[in-house]
LORO-814871 format. One line per field, with one value per residue: residue number from 0; x negated, y negated, z of N, C-alpha, C in turn. Coordinates in nm, 2 decimals, m for minus. Atoms other than C-alpha are relative to their C-alpha. Layout:
<nodes>
k	[NUM  ...]
n.u	[X  ...]
n.v	[Y  ...]
n.w	[Z  ...]
ca.u	[X  ...]
ca.v	[Y  ...]
ca.w	[Z  ...]
c.u	[X  ...]
c.v	[Y  ...]
c.w	[Z  ...]
</nodes>
This chain:
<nodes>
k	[0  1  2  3  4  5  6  7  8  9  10  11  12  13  14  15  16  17  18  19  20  21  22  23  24  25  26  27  28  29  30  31  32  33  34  35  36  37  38  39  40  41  42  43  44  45  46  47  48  49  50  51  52  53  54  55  56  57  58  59  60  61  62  63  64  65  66  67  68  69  70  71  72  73  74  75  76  77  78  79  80  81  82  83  84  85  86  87  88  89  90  91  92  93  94  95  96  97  98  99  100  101  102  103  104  105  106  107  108  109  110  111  112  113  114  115  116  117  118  119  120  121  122  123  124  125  126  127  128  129  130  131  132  133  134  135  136  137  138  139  140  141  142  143  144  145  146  147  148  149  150  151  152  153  154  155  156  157  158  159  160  161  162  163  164  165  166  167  168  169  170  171  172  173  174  175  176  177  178  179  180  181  182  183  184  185  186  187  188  189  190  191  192  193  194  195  196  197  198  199  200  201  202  203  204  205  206  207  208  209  210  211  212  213  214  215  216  217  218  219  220  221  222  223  224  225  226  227  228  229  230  231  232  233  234  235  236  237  238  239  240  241  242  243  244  245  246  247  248  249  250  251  252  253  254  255  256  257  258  259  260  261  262  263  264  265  266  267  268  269  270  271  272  273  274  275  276  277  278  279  280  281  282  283  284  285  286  287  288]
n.u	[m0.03  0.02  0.14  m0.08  0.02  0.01  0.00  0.00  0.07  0.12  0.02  0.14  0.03  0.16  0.10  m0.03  0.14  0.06  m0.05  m0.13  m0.02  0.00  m0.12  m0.15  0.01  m0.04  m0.15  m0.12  m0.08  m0.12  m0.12  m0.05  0.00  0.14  0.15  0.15  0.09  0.12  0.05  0.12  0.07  m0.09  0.01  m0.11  m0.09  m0.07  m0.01  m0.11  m0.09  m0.03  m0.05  m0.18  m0.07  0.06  m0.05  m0.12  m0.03  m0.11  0.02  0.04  0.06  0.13  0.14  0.02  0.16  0.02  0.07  m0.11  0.06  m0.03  m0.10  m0.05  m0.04  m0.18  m0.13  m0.04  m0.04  m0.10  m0.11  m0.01  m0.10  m0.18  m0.05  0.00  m0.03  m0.15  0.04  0.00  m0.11  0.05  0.15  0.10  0.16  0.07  0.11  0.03  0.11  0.02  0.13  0.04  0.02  0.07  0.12  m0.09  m0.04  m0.08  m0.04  0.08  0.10  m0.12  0.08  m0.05  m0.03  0.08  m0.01  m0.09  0.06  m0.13  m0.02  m0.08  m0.13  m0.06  m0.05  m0.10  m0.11  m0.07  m0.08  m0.10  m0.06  m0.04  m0.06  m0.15  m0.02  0.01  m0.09  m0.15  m0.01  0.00  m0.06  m0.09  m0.09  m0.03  m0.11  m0.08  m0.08  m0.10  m0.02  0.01  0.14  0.09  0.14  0.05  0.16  0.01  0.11  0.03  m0.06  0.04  0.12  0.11  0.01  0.04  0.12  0.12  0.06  m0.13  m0.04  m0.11  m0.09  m0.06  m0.04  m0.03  m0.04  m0.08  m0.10  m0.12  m0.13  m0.09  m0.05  m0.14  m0.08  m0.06  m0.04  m0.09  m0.09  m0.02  m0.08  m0.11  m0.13  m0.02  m0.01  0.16  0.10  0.20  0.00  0.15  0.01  0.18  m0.03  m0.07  0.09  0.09  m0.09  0.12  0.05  0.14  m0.03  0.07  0.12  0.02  0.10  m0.10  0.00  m0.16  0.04  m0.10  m0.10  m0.07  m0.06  m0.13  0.00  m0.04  m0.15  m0.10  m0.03  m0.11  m0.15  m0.01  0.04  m0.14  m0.07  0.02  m0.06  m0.13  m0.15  m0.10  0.05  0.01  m0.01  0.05  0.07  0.06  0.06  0.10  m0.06  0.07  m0.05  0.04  m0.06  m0.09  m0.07  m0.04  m0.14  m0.08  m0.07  0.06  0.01  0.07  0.08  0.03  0.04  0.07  0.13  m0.02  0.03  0.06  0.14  0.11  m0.03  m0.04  m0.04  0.14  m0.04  m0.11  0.01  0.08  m0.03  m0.08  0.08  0.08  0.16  m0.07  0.03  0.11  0.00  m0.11  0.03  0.05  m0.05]
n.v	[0.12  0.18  0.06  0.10  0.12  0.08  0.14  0.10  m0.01  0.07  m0.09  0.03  m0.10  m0.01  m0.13  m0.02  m0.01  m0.12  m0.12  0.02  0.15  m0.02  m0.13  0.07  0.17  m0.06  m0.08  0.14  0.09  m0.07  m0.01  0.15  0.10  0.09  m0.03  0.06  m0.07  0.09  m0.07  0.10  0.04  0.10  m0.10  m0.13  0.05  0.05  m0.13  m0.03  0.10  m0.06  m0.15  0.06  0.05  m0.10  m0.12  0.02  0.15  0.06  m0.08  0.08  m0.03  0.12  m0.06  0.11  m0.09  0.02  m0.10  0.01  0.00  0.20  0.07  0.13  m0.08  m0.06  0.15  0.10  m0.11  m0.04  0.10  0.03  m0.10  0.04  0.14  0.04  m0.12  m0.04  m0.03  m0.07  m0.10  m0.15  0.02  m0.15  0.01  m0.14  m0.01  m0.04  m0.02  m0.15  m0.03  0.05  0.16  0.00  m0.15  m0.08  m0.13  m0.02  m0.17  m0.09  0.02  0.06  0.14  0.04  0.13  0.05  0.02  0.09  0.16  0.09  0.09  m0.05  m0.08  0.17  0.07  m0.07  0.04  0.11  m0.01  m0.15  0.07  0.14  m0.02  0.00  0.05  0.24  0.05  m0.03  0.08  0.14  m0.01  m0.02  0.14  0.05  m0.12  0.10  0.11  m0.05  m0.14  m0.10  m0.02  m0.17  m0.03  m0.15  0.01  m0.13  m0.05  m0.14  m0.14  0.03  m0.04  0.11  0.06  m0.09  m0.13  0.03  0.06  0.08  0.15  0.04  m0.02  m0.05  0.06  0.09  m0.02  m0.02  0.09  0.05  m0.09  0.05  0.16  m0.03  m0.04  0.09  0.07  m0.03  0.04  0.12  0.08  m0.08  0.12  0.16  0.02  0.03  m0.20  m0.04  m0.13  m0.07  m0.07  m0.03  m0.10  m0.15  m0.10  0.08  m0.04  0.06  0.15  0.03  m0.04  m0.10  0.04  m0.10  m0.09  m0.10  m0.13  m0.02  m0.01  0.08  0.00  m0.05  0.11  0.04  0.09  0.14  0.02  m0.04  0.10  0.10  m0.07  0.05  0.15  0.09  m0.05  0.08  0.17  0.06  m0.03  m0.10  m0.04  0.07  m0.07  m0.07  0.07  m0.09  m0.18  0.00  m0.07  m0.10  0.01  m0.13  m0.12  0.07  m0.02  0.12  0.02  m0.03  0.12  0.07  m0.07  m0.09  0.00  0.03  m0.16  m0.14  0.10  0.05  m0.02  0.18  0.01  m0.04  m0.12  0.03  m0.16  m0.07  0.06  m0.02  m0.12  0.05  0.02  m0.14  m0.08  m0.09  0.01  m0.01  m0.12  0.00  0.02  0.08  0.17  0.05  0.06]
n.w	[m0.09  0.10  0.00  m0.04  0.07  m0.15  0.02  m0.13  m0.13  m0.02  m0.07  m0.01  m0.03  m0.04  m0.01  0.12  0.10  0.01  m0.05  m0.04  m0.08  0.11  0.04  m0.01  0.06  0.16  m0.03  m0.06  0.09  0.08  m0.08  0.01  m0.17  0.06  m0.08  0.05  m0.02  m0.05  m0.01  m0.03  0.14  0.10  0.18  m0.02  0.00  0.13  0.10  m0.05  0.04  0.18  m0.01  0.02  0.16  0.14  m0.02  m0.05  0.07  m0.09  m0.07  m0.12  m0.10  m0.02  m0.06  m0.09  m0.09  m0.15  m0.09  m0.08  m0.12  m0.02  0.01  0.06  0.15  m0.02  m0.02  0.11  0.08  m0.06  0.01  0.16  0.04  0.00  0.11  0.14  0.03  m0.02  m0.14  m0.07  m0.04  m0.04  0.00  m0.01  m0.02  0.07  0.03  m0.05  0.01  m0.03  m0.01  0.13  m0.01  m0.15  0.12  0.10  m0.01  m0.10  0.03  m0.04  m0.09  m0.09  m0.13  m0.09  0.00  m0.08  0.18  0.11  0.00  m0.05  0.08  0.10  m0.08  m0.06  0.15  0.05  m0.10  m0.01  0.09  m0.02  m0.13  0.00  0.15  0.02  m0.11  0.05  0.10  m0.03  m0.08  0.08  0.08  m0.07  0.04  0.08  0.02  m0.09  0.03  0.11  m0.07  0.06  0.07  m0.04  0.00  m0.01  m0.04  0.09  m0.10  0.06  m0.07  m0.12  m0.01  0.00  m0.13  m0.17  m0.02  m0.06  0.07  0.10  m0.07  m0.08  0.10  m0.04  m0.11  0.10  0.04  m0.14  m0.07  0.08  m0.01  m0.15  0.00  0.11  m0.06  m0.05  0.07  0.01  m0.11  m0.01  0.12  m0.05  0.02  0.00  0.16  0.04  m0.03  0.03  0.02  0.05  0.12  0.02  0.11  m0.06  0.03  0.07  0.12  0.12  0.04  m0.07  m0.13  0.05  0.06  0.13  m0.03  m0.11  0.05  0.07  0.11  0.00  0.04  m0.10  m0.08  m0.01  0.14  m0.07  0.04  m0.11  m0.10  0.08  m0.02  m0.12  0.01  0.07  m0.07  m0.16  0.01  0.04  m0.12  m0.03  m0.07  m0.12  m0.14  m0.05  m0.06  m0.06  0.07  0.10  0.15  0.08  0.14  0.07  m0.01  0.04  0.13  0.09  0.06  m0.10  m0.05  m0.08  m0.15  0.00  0.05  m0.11  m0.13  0.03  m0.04  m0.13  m0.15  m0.04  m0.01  m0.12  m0.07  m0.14  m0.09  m0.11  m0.09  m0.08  m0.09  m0.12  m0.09  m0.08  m0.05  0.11  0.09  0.18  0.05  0.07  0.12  0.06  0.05  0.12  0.08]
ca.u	[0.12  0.17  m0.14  m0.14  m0.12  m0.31  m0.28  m0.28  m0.49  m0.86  m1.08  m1.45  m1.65  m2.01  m2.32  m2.13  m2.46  m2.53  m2.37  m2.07  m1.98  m2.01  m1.78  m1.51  m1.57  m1.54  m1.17  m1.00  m1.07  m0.95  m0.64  m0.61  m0.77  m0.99  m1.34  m1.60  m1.90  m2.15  m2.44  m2.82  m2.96  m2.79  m2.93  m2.74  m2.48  m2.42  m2.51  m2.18  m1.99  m2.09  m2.00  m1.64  m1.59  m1.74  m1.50  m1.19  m1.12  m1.01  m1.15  m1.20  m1.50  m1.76  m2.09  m2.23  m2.58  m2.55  m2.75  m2.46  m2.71  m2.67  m2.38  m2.43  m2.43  m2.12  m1.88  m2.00  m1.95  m1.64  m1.48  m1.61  m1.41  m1.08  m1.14  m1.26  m1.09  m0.75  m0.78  m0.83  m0.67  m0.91  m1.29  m1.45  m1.79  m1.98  m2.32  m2.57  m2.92  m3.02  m3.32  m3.47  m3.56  m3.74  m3.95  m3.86  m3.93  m3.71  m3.57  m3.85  m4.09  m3.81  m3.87  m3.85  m3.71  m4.05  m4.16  m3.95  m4.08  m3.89  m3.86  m3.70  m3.49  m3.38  m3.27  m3.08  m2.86  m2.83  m2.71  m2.51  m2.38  m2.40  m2.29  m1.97  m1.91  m1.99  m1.80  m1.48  m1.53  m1.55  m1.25  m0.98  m0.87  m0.78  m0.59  m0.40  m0.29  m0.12  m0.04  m0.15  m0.48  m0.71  m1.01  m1.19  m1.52  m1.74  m1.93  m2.04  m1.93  m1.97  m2.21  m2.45  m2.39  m2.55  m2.82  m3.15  m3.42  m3.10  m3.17  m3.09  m2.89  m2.70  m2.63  m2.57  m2.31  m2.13  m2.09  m1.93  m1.66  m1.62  m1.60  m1.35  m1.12  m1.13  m1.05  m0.78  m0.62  m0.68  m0.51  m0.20  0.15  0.00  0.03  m0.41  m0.53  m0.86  m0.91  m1.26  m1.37  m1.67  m1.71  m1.73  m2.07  m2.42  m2.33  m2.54  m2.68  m3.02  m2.87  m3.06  m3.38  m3.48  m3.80  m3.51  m3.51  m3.13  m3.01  m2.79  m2.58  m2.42  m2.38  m2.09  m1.98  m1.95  m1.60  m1.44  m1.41  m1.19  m0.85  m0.86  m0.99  m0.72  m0.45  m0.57  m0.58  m0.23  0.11  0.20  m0.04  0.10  0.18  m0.18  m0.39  m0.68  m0.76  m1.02  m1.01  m1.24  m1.29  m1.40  m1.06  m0.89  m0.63  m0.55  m0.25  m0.06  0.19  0.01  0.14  0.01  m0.27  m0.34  m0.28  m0.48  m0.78  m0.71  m0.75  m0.79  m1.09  m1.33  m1.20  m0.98  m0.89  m1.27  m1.21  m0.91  m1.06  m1.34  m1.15  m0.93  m1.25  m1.25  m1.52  m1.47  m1.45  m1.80  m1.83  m1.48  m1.60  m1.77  m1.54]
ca.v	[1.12  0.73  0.56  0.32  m0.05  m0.27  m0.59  m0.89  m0.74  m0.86  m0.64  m0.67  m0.36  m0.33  m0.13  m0.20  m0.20  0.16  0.52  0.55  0.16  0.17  0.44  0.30  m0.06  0.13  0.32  m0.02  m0.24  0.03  m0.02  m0.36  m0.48  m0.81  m0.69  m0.90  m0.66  m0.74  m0.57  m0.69  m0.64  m0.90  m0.72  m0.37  m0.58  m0.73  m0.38  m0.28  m0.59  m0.49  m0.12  m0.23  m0.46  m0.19  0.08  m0.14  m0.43  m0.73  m0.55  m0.85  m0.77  m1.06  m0.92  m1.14  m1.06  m1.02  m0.91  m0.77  m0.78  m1.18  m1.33  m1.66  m1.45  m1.27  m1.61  m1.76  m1.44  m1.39  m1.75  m1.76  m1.46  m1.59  m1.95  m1.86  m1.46  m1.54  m1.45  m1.15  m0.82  m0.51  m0.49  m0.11  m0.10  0.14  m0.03  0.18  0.29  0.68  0.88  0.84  0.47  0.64  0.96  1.02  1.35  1.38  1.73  1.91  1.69  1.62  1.27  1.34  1.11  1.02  1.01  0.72  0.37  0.14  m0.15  0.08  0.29  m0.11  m0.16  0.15  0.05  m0.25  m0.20  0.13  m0.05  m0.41  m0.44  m0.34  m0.47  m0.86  m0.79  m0.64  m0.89  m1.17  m1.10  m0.94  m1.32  m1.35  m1.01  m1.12  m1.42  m1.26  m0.93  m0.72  m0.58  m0.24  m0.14  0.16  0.25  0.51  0.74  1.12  1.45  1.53  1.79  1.52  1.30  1.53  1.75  1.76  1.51  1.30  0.98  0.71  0.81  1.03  0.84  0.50  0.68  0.82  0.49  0.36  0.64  0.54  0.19  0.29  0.47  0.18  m0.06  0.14  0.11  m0.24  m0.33  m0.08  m0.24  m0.56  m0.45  m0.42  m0.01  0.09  0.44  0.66  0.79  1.02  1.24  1.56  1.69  1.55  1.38  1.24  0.93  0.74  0.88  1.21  1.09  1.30  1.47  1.66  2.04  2.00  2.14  1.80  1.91  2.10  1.74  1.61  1.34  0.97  0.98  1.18  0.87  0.69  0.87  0.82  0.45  0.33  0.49  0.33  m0.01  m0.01  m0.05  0.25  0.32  0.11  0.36  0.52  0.42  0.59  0.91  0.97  1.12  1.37  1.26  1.61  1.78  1.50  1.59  1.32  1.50  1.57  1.34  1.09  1.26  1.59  1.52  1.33  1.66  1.87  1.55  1.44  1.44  1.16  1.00  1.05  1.43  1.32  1.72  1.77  1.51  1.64  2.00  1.83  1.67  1.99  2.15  2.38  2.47  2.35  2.61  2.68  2.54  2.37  1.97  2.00  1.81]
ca.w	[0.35  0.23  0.25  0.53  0.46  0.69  0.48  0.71  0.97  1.06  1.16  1.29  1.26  1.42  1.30  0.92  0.75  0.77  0.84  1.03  1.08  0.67  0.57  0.78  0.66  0.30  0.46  0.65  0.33  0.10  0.33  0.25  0.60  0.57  0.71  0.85  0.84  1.11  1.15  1.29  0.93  0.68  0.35  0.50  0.57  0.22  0.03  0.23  0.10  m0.27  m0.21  m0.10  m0.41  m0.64  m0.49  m0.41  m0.64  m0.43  m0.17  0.17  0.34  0.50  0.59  0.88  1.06  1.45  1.74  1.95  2.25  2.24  2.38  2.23  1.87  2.01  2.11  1.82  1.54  1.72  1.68  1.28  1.23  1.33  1.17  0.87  0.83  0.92  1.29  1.46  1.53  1.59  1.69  1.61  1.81  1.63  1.66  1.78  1.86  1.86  1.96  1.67  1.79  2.12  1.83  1.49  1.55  1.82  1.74  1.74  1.98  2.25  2.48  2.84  3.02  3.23  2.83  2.72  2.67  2.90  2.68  2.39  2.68  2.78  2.38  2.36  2.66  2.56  2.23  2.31  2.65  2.66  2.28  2.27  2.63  2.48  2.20  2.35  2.62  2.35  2.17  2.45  2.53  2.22  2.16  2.44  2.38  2.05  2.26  2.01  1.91  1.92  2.02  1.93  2.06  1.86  2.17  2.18  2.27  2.62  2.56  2.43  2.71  2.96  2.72  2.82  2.67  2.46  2.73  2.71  2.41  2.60  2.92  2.69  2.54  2.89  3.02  2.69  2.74  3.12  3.04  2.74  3.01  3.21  2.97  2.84  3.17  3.22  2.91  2.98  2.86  2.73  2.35  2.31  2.29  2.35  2.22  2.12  1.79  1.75  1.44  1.62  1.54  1.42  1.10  0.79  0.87  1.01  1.36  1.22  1.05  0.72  0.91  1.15  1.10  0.95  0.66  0.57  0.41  0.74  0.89  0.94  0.64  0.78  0.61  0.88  1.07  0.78  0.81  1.22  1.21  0.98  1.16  1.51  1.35  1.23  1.38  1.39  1.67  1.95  2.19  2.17  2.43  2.63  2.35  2.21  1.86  1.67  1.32  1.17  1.32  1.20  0.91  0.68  0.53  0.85  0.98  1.23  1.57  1.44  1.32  1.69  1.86  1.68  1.74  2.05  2.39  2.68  2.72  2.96  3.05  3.31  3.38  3.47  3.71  3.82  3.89  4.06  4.27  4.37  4.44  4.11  3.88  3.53  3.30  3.11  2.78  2.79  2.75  2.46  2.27]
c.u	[m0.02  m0.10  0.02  m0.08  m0.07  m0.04  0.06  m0.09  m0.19  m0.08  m0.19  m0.04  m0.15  m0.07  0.06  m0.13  0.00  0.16  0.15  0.10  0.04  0.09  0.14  0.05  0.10  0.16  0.04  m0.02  0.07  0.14  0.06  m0.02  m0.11  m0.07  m0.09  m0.09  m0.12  m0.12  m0.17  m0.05  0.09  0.05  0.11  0.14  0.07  0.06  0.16  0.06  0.03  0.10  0.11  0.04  0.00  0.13  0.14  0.04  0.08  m0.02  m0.01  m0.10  m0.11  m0.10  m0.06  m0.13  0.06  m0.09  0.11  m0.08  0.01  0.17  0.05  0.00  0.11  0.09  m0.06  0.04  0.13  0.10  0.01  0.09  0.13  0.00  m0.05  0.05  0.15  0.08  0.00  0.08  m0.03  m0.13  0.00  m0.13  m0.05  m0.13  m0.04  m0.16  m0.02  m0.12  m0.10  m0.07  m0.14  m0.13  0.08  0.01  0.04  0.03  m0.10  m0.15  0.08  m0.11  0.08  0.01  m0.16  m0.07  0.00  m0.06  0.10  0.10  0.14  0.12  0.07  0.10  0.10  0.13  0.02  0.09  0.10  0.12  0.07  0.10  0.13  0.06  0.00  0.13  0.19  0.07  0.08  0.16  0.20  0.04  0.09  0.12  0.11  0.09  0.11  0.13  0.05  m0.12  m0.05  m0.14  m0.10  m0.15  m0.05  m0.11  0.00  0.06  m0.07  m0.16  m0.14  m0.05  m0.09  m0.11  m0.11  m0.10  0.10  m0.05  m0.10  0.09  0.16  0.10  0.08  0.12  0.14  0.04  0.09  0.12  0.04  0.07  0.14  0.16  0.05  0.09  0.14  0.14  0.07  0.12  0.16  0.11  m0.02  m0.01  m0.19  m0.02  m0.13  0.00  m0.14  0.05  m0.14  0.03  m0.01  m0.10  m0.13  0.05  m0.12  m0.01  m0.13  m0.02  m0.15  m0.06  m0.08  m0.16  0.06  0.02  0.15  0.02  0.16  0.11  0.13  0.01  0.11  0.04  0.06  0.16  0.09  0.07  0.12  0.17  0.06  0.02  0.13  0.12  m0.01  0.01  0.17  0.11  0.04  m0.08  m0.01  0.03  m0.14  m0.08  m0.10  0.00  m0.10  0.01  m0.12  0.01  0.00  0.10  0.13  0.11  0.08  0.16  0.15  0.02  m0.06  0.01  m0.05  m0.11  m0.09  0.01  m0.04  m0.16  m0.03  0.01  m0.02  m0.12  m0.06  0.04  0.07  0.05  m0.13  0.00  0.11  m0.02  m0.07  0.05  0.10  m0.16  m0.04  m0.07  0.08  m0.02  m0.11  0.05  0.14  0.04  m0.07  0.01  m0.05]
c.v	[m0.13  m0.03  m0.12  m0.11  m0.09  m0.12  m0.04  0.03  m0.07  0.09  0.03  0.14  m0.01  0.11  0.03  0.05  0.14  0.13  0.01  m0.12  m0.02  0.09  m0.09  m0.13  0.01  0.03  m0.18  m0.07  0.07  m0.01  m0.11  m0.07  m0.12  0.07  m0.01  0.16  m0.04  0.13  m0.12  m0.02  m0.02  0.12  0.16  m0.05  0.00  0.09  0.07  m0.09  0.05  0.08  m0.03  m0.04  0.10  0.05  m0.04  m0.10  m0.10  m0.01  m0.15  0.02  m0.11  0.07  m0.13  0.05  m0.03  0.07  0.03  0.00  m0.16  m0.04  m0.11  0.02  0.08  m0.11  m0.04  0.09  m0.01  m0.15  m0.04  0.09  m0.05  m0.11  0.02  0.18  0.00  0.06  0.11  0.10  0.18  0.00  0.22  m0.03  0.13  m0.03  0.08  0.02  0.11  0.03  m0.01  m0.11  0.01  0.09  0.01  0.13  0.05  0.15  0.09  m0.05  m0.07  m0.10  0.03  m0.10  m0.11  m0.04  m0.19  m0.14  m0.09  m0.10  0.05  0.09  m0.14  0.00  0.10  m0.05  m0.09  m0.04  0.04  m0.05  m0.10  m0.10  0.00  m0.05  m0.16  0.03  0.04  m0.10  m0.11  m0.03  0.08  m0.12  m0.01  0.14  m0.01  m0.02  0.03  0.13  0.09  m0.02  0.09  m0.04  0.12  m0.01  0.14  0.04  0.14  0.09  0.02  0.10  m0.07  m0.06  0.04  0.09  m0.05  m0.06  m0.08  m0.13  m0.07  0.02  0.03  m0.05  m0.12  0.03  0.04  m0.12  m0.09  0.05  m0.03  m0.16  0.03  0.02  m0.13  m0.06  0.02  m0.02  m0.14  m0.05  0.11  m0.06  m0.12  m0.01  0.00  0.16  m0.05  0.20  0.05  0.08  0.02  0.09  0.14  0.08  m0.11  m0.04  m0.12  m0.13  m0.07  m0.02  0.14  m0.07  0.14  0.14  0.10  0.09  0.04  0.03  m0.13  m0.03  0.13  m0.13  m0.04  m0.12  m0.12  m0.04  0.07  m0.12  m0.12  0.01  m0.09  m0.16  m0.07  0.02  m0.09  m0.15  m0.03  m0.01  0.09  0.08  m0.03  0.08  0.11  m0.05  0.09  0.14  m0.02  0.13  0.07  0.00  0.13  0.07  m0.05  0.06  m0.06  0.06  0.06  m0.14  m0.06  0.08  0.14  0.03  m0.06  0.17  0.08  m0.12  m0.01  0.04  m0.15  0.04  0.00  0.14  m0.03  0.14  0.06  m0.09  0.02  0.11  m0.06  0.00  0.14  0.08  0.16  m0.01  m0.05  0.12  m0.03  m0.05  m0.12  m0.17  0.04  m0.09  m0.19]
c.w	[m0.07  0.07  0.12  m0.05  0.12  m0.06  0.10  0.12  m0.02  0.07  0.01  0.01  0.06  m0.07  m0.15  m0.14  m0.06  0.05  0.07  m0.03  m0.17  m0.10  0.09  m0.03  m0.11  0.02  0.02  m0.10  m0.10  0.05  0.01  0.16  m0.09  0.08  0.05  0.06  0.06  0.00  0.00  m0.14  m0.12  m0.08  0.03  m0.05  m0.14  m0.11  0.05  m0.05  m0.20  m0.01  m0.02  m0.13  m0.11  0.02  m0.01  m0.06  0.10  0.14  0.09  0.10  m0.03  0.05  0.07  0.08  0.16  0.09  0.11  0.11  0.04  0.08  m0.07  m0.20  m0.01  m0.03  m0.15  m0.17  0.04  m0.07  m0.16  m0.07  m0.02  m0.03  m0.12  m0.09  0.04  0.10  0.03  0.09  0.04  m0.01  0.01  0.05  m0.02  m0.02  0.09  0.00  0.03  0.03  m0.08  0.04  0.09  m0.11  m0.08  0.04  0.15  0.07  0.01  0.11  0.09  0.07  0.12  0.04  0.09  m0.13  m0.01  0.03  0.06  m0.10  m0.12  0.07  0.01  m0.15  m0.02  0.06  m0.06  m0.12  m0.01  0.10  m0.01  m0.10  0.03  0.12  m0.07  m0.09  0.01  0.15  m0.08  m0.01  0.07  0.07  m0.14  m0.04  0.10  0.03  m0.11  0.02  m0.12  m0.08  0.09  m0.02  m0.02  m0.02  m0.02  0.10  m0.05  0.07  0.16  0.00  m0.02  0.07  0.09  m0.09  0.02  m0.12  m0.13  0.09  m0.09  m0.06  0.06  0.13  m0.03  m0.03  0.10  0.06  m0.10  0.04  0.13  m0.03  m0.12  0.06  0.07  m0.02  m0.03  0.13  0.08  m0.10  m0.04  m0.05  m0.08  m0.15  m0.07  0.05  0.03  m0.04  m0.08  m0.09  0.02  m0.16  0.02  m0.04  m0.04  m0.14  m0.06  m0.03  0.05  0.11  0.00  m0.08  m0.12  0.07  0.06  m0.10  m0.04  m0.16  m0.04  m0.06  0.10  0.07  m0.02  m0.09  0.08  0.01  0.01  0.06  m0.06  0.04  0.16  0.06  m0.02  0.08  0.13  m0.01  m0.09  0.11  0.03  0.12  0.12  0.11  0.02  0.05  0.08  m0.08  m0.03  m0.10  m0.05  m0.11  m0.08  0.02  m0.04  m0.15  m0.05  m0.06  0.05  0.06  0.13  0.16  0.02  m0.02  0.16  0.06  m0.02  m0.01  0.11  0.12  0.09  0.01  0.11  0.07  0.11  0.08  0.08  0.13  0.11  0.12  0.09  0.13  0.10  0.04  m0.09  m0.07  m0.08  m0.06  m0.10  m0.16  m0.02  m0.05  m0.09  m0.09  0.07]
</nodes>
């Protein structure tokens, strides 16, 4: 497949510092996107700015510190972007905060939720939640007004959502995906996606913390999420709205609409909602994805 081009585009990513957020930083400037790279810790930040240059000669990416829990570090990140980046054309919210934050050893010394330290249950929401909420707030004026710009928002499989001792990780992450649905419906017709990317499995980054009983090289490689990413911020993805994508089943050298239907699905299970409502069971095991 030709590589796609996403010179001219602008494209903010959250949570660039590290793991996920960093791999696809690395994909969209390889792709000729500019990049600001935000992320709460600068120094991450910047080591991501290197990386790019190293890998990509040329490469456009700004490393920018934010707390996306701020609004007045949102509006104001948000408006340096588009005056001094050339304006604005696709926010990924991929920051995040995992269990890990509540016990390292998570995995093998689970946190009920009667457990969990308010304070740090408060930070995951607000990161996981509020976060992408400011920043897709911020920044959907502005996509708009141009009537054209994506949004893709990085949550988890459903079975996560819902397993036992995962909160608030897991709940955090369910109402991204509702709010995702919404969104996508709000913004219907007006030339602005919203569409989910997860990687489609635990995957090798300081989500999973080195003490976890994994052997890490069965995680899932951050640079699933490149292929998908790029793809969602180009043009050639104006008619997808409301999916959410699977980076791990993603396949880079299948033509874009195949490669979606062997990913994809909508988001938020709207068929478990369907049976619901008809008054059938779901079938066991069948949300996983």
């Amino acid at each position: 497949m030709a590589p796609i081009d996403l010179t001219g585009k602008t494209v903010i990513v959250t949570g660039a510092g590290s793991g996920l957020g960093r791999a696809m930083t690395l994909g969209l400037a390889r792709c000729g996107a500019t990049v600001a790279a935000l992320d709460l810790n600068e120094a991450d930040a910047a080591d991501t700015g290197r990386m790019a240059a190293k890998l990509t000669p040329g490469a456009r990416v700004q490393p920018m510190a934010i707390d996306v829990r701020r609004r007045d570090q949102v509006e104001r990140t948000v408006e340096r972007v588009r005056r001094e980046l050339g304006g604005l054309h696709v926010l990924v919210n991929c920051a995040g905060i995992g269990m890990a934050y509540l016990r390292r050893d998570y995995v093998v010394n689970p946190v009920r939720f009667w457990e969990a330290d308010p304070d740090r249950w408060q930070d995951v929401m607000d990161v996981n939640v509020r976060g992408p909420f400011l920043m897709a707030r911020t920044v959907t004026p502005h996509l708009l007004a141009q009537k054209w710009g994506r949004i893709v928002n990085v949550t988890t499989s459903f079975n996560t959502m819902v397993r036992a001792a995962n909160m608030p990780y897991g709940q955090s992450k369910a109402a991204l995906e509702a709010a995702s649905a919404a969104w996508a419906g709000e913004l219907a017709g007006s030339g602005v996606t919203v569409n989910v990317l997860i990687p489609g499995g635990a995957a090798d980054t300081a989500m999973v913390p080195p003490e976890s009983p994994y052997d890490r090289g069965t995680l899932t490689r951050p640079e699933v999420m490149v292929a998908p990413v790029c793809f969602l911020a180009s043009d050639a993805s104006g008619d997808v709205n409301g999916m959410r994508f699977i980076g791990r089943d993603w396949d880079p050298a299948l033509p874009p609409a195949e490669a979606m239907k062997k990913a994809g699905a909508p988001i938020a299970w709207p068929a478990l909602a369907a049976e619901a409502a008809a008054g059938q069971p779901a079938p066991k095991g069948g949300f996983a994805r």
